[in-house]
Each structure stands twice: as C-alpha cells, then as structure tokens.
C-alpha positions in Angstrom: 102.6 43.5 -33.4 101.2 42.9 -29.9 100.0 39.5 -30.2 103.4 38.6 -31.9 105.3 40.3 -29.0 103.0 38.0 -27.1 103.4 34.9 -28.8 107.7 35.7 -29.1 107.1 36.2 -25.1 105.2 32.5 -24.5 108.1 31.2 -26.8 111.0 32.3 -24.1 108.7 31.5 -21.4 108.2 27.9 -22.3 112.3 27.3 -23.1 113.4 29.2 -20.0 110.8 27.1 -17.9 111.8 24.0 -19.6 115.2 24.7 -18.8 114.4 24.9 -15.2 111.9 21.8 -14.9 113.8 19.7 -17.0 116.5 18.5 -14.3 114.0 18.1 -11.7 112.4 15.7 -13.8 115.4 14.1 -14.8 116.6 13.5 -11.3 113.2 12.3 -10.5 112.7 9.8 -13.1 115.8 7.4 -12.1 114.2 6.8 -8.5 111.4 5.6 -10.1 112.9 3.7 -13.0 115.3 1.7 -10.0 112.1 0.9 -8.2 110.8 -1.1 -12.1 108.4 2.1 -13.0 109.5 3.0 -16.8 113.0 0.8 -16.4 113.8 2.4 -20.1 113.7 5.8 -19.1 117.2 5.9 -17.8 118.5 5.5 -21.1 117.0 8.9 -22.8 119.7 11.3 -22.8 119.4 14.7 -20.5 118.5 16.7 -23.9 115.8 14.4 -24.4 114.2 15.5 -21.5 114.5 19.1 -22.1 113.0 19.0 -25.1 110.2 17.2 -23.6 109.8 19.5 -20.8 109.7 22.5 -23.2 107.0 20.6 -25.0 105.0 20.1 -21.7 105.0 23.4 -20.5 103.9 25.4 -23.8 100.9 23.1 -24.1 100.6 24.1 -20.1 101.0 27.4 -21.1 98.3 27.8 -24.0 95.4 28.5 -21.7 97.4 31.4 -20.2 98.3 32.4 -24.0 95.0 32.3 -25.4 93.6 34.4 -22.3 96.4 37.6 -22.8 95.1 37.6 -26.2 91.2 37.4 -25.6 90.5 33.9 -27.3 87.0 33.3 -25.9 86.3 30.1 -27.9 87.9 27.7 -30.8 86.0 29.8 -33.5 88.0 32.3 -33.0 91.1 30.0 -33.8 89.0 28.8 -36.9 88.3 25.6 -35.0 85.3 23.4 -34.3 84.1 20.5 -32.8 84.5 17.5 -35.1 81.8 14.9 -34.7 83.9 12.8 -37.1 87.1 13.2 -35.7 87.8 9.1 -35.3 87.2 8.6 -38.8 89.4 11.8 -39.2 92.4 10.6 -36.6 92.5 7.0 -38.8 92.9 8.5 -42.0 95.5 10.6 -41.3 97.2 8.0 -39.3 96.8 5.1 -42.0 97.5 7.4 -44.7 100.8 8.6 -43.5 101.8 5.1 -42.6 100.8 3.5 -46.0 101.9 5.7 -48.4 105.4 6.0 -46.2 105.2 1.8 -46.6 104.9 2.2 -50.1 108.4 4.5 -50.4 109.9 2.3 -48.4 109.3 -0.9 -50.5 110.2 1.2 -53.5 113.5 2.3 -52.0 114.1 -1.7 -50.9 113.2 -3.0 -54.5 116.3 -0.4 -55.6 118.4 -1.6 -53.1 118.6 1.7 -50.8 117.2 -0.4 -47.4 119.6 -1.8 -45.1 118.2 -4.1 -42.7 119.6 -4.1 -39.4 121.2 -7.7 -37.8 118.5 -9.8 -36.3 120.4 -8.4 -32.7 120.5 -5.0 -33.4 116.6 -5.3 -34.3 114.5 -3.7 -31.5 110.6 -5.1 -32.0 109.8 -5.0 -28.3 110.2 -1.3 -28.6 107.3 -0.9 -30.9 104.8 0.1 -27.8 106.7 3.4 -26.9 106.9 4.3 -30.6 103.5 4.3 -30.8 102.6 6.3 -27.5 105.6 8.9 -28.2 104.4 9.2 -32.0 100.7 10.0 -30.3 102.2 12.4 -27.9 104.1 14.2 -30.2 101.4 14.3 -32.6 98.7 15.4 -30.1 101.3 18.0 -28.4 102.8 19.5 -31.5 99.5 20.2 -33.3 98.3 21.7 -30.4 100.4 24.5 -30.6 101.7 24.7 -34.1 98.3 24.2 -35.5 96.0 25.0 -33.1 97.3 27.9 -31.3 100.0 29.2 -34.0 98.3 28.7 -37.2 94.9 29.9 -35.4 96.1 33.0 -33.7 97.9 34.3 -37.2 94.7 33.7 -39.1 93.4 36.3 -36.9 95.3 38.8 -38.8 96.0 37.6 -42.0 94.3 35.9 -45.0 94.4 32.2 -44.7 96.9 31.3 -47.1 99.6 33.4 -45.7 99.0 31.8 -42.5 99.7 28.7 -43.4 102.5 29.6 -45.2 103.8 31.5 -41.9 103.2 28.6 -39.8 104.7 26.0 -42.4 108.2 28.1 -42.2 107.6 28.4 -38.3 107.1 24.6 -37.6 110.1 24.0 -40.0 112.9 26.6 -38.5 111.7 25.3 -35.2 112.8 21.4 -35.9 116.5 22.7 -36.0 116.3 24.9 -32.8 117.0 21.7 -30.2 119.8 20.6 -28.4 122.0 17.3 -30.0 122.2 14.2 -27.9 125.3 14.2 -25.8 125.7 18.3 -24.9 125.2 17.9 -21.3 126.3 14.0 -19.8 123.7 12.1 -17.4 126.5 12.7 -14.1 126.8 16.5 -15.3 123.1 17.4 -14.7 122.7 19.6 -12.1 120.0 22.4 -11.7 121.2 24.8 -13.9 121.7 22.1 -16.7 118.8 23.2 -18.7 120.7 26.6 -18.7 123.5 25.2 -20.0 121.6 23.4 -22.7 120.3 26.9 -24.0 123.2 27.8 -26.5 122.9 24.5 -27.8 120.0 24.5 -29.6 121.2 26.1 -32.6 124.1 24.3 -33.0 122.4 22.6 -36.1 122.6 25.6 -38.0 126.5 24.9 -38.5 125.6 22.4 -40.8 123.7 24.5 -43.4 124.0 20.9 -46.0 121.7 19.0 -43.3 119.9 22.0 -42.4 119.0 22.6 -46.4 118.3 18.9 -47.4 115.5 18.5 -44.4 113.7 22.3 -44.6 111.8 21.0 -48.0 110.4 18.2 -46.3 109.5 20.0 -43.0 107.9 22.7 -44.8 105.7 20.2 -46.9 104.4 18.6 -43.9 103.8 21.9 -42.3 101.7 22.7 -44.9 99.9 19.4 -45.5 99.4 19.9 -41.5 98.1 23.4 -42.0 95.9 22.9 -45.0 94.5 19.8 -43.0 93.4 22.2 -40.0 92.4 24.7 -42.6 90.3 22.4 -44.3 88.4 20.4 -41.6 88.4 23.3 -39.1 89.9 20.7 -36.3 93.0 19.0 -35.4 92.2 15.4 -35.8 93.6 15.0 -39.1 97.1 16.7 -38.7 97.2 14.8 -35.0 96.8 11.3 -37.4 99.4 12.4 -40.0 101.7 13.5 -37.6 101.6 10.5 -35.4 101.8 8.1 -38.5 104.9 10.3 -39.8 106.3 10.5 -36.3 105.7 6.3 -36.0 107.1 5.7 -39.2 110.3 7.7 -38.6 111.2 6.0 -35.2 109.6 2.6 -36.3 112.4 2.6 -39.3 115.3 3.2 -37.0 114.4 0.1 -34.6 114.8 -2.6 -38.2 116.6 -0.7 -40.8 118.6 2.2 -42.5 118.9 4.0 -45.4 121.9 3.3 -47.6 123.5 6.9 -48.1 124.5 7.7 -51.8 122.9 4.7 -53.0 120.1 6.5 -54.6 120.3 10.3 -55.6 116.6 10.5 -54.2 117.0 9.5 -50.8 119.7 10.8 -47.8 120.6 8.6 -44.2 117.7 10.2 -42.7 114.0 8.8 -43.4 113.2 12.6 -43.6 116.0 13.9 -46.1 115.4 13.5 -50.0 113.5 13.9 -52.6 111.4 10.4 -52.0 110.3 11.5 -48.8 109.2 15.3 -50.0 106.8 13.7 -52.8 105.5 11.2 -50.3 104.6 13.3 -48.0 102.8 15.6 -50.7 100.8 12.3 -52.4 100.2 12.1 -48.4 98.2 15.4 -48.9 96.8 14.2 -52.1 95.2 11.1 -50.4 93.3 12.6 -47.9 91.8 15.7 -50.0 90.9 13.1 -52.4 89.1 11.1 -49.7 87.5 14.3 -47.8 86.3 15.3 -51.0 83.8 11.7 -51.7 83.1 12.3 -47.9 81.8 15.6 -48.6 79.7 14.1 -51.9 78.5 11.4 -50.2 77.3 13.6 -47.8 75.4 15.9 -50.4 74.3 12.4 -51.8 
C-alpha cells in the first residue's frame, strides 16, 4: 500500500505539473515557430501540449520515483541490459507495421478504405509521424512498462502484473483532455488548470469508451508480456512506435468507412480487425523470439 500511495502521488504530481508547464511552453513555442523553428507547431491545439507536457515530466519524474521507493538497479524492475536490443527495436517496429499493412489491404479488398482526395492527402507530414510515433513509444514504455509494470512485479506474481498494468495503460488512454476545450487566445497560466476536469470527459460516451478498451488492453498486454519476456523495453518501444506510426500514418491518406464492415469502427483502433491484429502481432514475435532462442542453443 505504500508504494501504491507513492506511485497514485507521482501520478497527481506529473498532471498538476503538466498543468502548470504546459502554457509556458505553449506561449514559448509560437516565438520560435514565427522566427521558421518548427513552423507546424502553431497548429497543435493547447490540449496537445498538455498532454505532452504531462508526458515530459513523469518520465522527468521517474528517477525521483524510483529513489522514494529504493530501486537501486533495473533488476529490481525485472529489467536488463539487452545486447540485442536493435534486432529487438526492428522487430517490433516491422511487425506492428506489417501485419497492420496486412488488415488494412484486407479491409480495402472489402471495400471498408476510403482514400482521402489527392488535396486532402498529407505525405510531407510523414517525418513527424515517425519521430512522434518514436517519442511516444520511447516515453510511454518508459513508464507504463518500465516503471509501472516493474514496480508491481515487486509485489505480485508476474501474471497479475501484467494484467494490472494492461487495465492501467488502458483506463489511462481515456483520461486526456479533447481537442478544442481551451482555444489558442484563451491560454493563459492557469490554462492547464482549466484543462483538469476535462480529461474525463470521454467517459460520457461509454459506446466509444467500450469498443476501444479491448484493443488497448490487448496491446497492453502484448506490451507487458514483451517486457516480461525479454527482460527489456526494446521490443514494446518497436511495437508501440509501429502501432503509434500506423495509426497517425492512416489518418494523413485514408479513412475507415463506418458500418461498412461489422468488424471495423471510424477509428484504426476500434473493432474487431484491429483486436486480432494486434494479437497475431504478439503471435509473430513469440514465434520469432522462440527460433532466436534455438538458434542460439544450436
């Protein structure tokens, strides 16, 4: 009960800090956007950048964390060293994206893609989807899987862990503010404040909130089981960059058609094709860390 009083106190700690950093670096990113550095950051929305800042500061705030609760080393988080961890970072990545590319061309052949207009088609965004996918990957593994995950196998046996951290990561990806709470002329220092109360407000839509848990909690625990299994983080950071890349990638070309098929919502993430992609995901890279491990035994 005292680390989880400590963990629910990093938690508050990382939103109410978030909340207060997030205007300053709001205000401080149009300067520099009007001087040419980043000229698309003016378009991200204020809640964009609070959830960002949140993000920043728990991974800031980790070290603190893992000192209040005596972590000497990243044994004691069932963590190692990875010598392999390339090989391990592309084979999440590629495997996320393939099998992803696979659904996709399924769901086209049925006639549940929309391609966008040739105008409406954003290529030349590509770049930032690939470094936001690797940031979010890199920052969210972090603490779901490295600190989360590794603090509640202190206590508990490691299958209830991960099932823990699987409901965790997935409760959490409602718990954000929508686009459009707070407008970019409204943001003053107590914005982030003001933002607060907004980040349940996907909860009043328990139809969304129920057709997107499944999927979440699947690739919390393909994430988990991957840090369980190769006692590091590069494979989860791969599969949740290729995930994250795949869902932002989609949006820049195409769109679901909604109703068309009974196996697929408007969302990349909602449906029953994305749940047993995600899971043949899994599949794919236990079937390929199992020949590494016999050809290493060979």
């Amino acid at each position: 009960m005292k680390d989880l009083r400590k963990l629910l106190l990093y938690l508050i700690a990382s939103v109410v800090l978030g909340a207060l950093l997030a205007p300053l670096l709001f205000k401080c990113a149009h300067p520099l956007a009007a001087r040419g550095f980043f000229p698309n950051i003016t378009g991200q929305g204020f809640h964009r950048y609070f959830s960002r800042t949140v993000e920043i500061v728990a991974i800031l705030l980790l070290w603190p964390l893992a000192r209040s609760l005596k972590v000497r080393s990243l044994a004691e988080l069932g963590l190692r060293w990875d010598t392999r961890w390339p090989q391990r970072l592309a084979l999440g990545f590629f495997a996320a994206v393939a099998l992803m590319a696979v659904m996709s061309l399924i769901i086209f052949a049925f006639g549940g893609i929309i391609f966008l207009p040739a105008e409406m088609q954003h290529p030349g965004e590509l770049p930032k989807v690939i470094f936001t996918a690797a940031c979010v990957g890199f920052i969210e593994e972090c603490i779901f899987r490295g600190a989360f995950l590794g603090l509640l196998q202190r206590r508990m046996l490691p299958r209830p862990a991960l099932i823990a951290s699987s409901l965790f990561f997935a409760v959490l990806h409602f718990i954000k503010p929508l686009a459009g709470t707070v407008a970019p002329g409204d943001v003053t220092w107590l914005a982030g404040f003001a933002l607060i109360p907004q980040i349940f407000s996907q909860w009043e839509n328990p139809m969304m909130v129920a057709a997107s848990f499944t999927t979440l909690l699947a690739v919390g625990c393909v994430l988990g089981w991957a840090m369980q299994r190769t006692r590091s983080l590069w494979l989860g950071i791969g599969l949740h960059a290729g995930w994250v890349f795949c869902v932002q990638g989609f949006g820049k070309f195409a769109s679901f058609a909604p109703g068309k098929l009974p196996w697929i919502g408007a969302d990349i993430r909602i449906g029953l094709a994305p749940l047993i992609t995600v899971i043949l995901t899994g599949v794919l890279c236990h079937a390929s860390l199992a020949h590494e491990r016999r050809d290493s035994r060979a």
